[in-house]
C-alpha positions in Angstrom: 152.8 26.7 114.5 156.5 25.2 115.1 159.2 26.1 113.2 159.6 22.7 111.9 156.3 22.5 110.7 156.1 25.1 108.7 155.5 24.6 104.8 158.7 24.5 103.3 157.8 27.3 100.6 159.6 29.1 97.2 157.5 32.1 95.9 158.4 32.7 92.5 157.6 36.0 92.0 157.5 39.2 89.7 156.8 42.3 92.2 154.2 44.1 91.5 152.2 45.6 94.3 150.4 42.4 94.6 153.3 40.5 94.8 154.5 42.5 97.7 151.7 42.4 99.5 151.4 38.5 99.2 155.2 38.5 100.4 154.1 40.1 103.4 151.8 38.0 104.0 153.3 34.8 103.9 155.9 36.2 105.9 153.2 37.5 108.5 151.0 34.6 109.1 153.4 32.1 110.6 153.2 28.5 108.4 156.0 29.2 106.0 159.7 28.2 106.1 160.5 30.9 103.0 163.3 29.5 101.6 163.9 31.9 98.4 162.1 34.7 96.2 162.9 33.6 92.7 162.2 36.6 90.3 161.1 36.5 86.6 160.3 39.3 84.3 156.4 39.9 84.2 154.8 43.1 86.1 157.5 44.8 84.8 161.4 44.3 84.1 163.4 41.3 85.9 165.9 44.0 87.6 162.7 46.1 88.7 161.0 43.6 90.2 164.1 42.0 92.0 164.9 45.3 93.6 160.9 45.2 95.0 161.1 42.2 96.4 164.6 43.4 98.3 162.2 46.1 99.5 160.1 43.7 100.5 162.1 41.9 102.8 163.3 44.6 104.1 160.2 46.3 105.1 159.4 42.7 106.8 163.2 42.5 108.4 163.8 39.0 106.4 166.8 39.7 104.4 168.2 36.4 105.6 166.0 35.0 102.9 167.9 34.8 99.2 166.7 36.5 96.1 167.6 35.3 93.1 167.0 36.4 89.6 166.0 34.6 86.9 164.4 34.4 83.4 164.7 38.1 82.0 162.3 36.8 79.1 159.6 34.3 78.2 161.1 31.0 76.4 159.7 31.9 73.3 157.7 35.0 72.7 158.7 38.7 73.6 158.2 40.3 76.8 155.5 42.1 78.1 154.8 43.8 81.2 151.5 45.5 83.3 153.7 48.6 84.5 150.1 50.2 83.4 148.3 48.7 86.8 151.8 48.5 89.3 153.4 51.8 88.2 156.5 52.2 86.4 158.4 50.8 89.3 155.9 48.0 89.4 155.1 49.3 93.4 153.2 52.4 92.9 155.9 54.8 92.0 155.1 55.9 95.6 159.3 57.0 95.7 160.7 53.7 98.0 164.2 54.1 98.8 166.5 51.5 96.8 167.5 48.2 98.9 170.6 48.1 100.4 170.4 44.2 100.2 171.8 42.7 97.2 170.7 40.0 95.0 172.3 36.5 96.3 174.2 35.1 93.6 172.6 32.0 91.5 170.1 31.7 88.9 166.7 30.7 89.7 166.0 28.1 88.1 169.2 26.4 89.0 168.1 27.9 92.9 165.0 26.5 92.5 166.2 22.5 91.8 168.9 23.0 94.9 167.1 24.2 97.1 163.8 21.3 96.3 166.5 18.8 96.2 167.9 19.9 99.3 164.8 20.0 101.4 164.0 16.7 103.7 160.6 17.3 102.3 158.6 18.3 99.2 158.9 21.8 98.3 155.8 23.9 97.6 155.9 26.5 95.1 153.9 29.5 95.1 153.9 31.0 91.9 153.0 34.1 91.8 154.6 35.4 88.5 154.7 34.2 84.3 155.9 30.8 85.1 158.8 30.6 83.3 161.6 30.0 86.1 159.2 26.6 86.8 159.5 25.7 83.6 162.9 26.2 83.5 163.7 24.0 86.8 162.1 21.4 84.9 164.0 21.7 81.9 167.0 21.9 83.8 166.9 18.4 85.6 164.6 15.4 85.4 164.6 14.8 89.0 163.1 18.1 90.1 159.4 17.1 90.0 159.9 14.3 92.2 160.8 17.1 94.9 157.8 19.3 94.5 155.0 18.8 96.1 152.6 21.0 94.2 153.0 24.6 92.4 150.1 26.7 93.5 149.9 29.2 90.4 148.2 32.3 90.5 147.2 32.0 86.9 144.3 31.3 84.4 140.4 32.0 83.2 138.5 29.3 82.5 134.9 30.7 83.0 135.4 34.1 83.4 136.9 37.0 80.4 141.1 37.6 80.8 142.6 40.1 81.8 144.7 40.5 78.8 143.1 39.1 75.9 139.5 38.4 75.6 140.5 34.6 77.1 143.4 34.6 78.6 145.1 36.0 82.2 148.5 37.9 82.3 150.6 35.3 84.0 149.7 32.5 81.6 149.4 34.4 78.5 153.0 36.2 79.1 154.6 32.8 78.4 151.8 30.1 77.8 154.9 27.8 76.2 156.5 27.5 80.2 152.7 27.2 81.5 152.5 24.3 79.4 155.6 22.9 80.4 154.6 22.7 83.8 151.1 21.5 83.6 152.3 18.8 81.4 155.1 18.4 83.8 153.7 15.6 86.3 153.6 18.0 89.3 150.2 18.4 90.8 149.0 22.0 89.6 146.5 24.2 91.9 144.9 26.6 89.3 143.9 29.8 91.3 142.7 32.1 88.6 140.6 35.2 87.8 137.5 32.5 88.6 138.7 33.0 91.6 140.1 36.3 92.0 137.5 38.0 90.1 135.1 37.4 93.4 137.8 38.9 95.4 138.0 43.0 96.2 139.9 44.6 98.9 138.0 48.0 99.9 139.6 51.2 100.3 138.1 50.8 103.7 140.2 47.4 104.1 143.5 50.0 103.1 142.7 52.8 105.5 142.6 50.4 108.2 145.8 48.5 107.7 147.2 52.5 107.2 145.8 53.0 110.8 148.2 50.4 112.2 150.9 52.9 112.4 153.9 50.6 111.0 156.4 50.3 108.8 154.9 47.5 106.9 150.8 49.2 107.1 152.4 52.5 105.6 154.6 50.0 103.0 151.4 48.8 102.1 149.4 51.6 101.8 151.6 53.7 100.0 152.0 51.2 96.7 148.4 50.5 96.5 147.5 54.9 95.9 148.6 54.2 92.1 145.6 52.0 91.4 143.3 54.5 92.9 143.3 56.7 90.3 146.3 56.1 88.1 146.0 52.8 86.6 144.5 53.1 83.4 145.0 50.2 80.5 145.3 52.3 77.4 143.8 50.1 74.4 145.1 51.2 70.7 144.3 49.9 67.5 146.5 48.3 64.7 147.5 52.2 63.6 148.5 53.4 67.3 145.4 55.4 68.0 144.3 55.3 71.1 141.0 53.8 71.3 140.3 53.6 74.7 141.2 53.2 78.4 140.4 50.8 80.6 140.5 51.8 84.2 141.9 49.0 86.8 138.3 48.9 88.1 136.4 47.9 85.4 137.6 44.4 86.1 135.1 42.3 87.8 133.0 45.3 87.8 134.6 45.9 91.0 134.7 50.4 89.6 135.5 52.9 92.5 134.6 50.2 95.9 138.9 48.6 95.8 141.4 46.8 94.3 141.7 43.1 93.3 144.7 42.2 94.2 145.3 38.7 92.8 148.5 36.9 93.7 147.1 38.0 97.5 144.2 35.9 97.0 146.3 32.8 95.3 148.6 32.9 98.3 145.3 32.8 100.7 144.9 29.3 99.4 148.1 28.0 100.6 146.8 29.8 104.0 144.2 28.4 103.7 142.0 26.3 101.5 138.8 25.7 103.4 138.4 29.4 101.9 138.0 28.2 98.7 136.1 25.4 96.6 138.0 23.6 93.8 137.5 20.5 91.9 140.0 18.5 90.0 139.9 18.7 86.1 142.2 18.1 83.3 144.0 21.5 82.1 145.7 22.6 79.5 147.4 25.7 77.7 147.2 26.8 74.3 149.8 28.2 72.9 148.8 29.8 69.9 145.5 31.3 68.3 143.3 34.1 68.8 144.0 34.1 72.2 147.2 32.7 73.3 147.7 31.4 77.3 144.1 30.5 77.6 143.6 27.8 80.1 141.2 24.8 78.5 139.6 22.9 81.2 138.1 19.2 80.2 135.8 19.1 82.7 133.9 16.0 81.2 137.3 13.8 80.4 137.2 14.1 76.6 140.9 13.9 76.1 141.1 10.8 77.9 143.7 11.9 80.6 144.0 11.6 83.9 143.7 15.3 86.0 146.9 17.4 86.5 145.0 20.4 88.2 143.0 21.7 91.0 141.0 24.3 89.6 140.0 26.9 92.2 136.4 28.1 90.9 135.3 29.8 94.2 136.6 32.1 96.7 135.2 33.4 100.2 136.4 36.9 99.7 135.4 38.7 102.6 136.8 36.4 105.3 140.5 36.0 103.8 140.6 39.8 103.1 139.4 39.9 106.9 142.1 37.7 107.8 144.9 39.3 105.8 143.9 43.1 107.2 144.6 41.6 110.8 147.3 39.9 109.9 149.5 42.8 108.3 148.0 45.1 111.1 149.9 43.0 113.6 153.0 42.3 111.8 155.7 43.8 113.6 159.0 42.8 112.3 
């Protein structure tokens, strides 16, 4: 694909292993013009995750592209973070040397408005992280919807149990007041969820092979994704801090011992491509409040009397976009 065709892309992002692999990915397959990594708070800390996605680059050879931090904090409700599945570090703990890129100067959100506003075409924005930077572009200016294409958000359960309350996913349920914001905002919304990602598993078998590749960015790979082998265990405690029990990564879409679900992976596999997938459009909302706050409410028969604001992804073809990522990391070489 031309250079001048490529999808003029922002990945807002909160790195996570999943993240990073996603970055690689986009980076790897050849129809993106990455234009920034804007970095929120979310898999774990704002300065944590911005120093991952330096790695990131690096590893790839892009440090042309800017990073810029962002919101340290949801806009209303305290922070919260899944260091329990990513490692402390949010990439494994597997030991990565620090970047020796810096941050670019800006704040995101600001970044964010610039650069849409900037580009001779509508921006897409893959949103990979709580979606609080969106929001905040929003808030910031007016104008800023009328330069975004669509926001591709790896976020939601609509028929499927979350993956941090009984209803709701992490990325919407970190800061369901800046999911609202944006489905409410007039930009077109593709919802790609745990419907989705739950019927998505990359093997341990799909790992060994990408290690066998013999680069920088296979061993990269490999490396982060050892913590969730064994290590990443959600420890559930009751109202007087006892620990009740613990939750391994697996247990998630039943997927146990066979691999890893690596979500923002299979939300940036739509963008790649969406004949993978089956979606229909639907009005979507967020709630903000109640027993389980961030779950996505889908009115699937028009109830509410509005017009859709989302593509809801429902389906995934698993095995041929894991197929499809393996070869494409195996051959990236940066």
């Amino acid at each position: 694909m031309s250079e001048e065709k490529r999808i003029p892309l922002i990945i807002d992002t909160d790195p996570g292993d999943d993240d990073a692999a996603s970055i690689l990915w986009a980076l790897s397959c050849g129809k993106f013009d990455v234009k920034a990594l804007t970095i929120a708070s979310g898999n774990v800390g704002l300065d944590k995750c911005a120093i991952n996605a330096l790695r990131t680059l690096e590893v790839s050879k892009r440090t042309d592209i800017p990073v810029y931090k962002g919101a340290w904090k949801p806009i209303v409700i305290p922070a919260q973070d899944a260091s329990w599945i990513h490692g402390e570090d949010g990439l494994g703990d597997a030991g990565f040397p620090l970047p020796q890129t810096p941050v670019t100067p800006g704040y995101a959100p600001a970044e964010m408005v610039r650069i849409a506003k900037e580009s001779s075409e509508p921006i897409t924005i893959l949103a990979l992280a709580p979606i609080t930077n969106v929001a905040l572009a929003i808030l910031l200016d007016a104008d800023f919807k009328n330069h975004v294409k669509e926001v591709v958000f790896m976020g939601g359960a609509v028929r499927v149990p979350g993956n941090i309350s009984p209803g709701a996913s992490f990325n919407v349920a970190v800061d369901p007041h800046a999911a609202s914001i944006v489905y409410n905002s007039g930009i077109p919304v593709v919802q790609v969820g745990l419907d989705a990602c739950d019927q998505v598993t990359q093997r341990w078998e799909d790992l060994d092979e990408i290690g066998r590749a013999g680069t920088a960015v296979a061993d990269f790979v490999v490396r982060m994704m050892e913590f969730r082998r064994d290590k990443a265990v959600k420890v559930i405690k009751n109202e007087k801090g006892e620990v009740v029990s613990r939750i391994p990564a697996g247990a998630q879409a039943g997927r146990g011992k066979a691999g890893i679900g690596l979500n923002d992976l299979t939300t940036t596999a739509y963008l790649i491509n969406p004949g993978w997938f089956k979606a229909q459009e639907v009005t979507m909302d967020i709630e903000t409040g109640g027993l389980t706050p961030g779950r996505t409410t889908a009115d699937f028969f028009g109830l509410w009397g509005k017009k859709p604001n989302c593509t809801f992804v429902y389906e995934a073809d698993g095995p041929a976009l894991v197929e499809q990522w393996v070869e494409d990391i195996k051959s990236f070489r940066p």
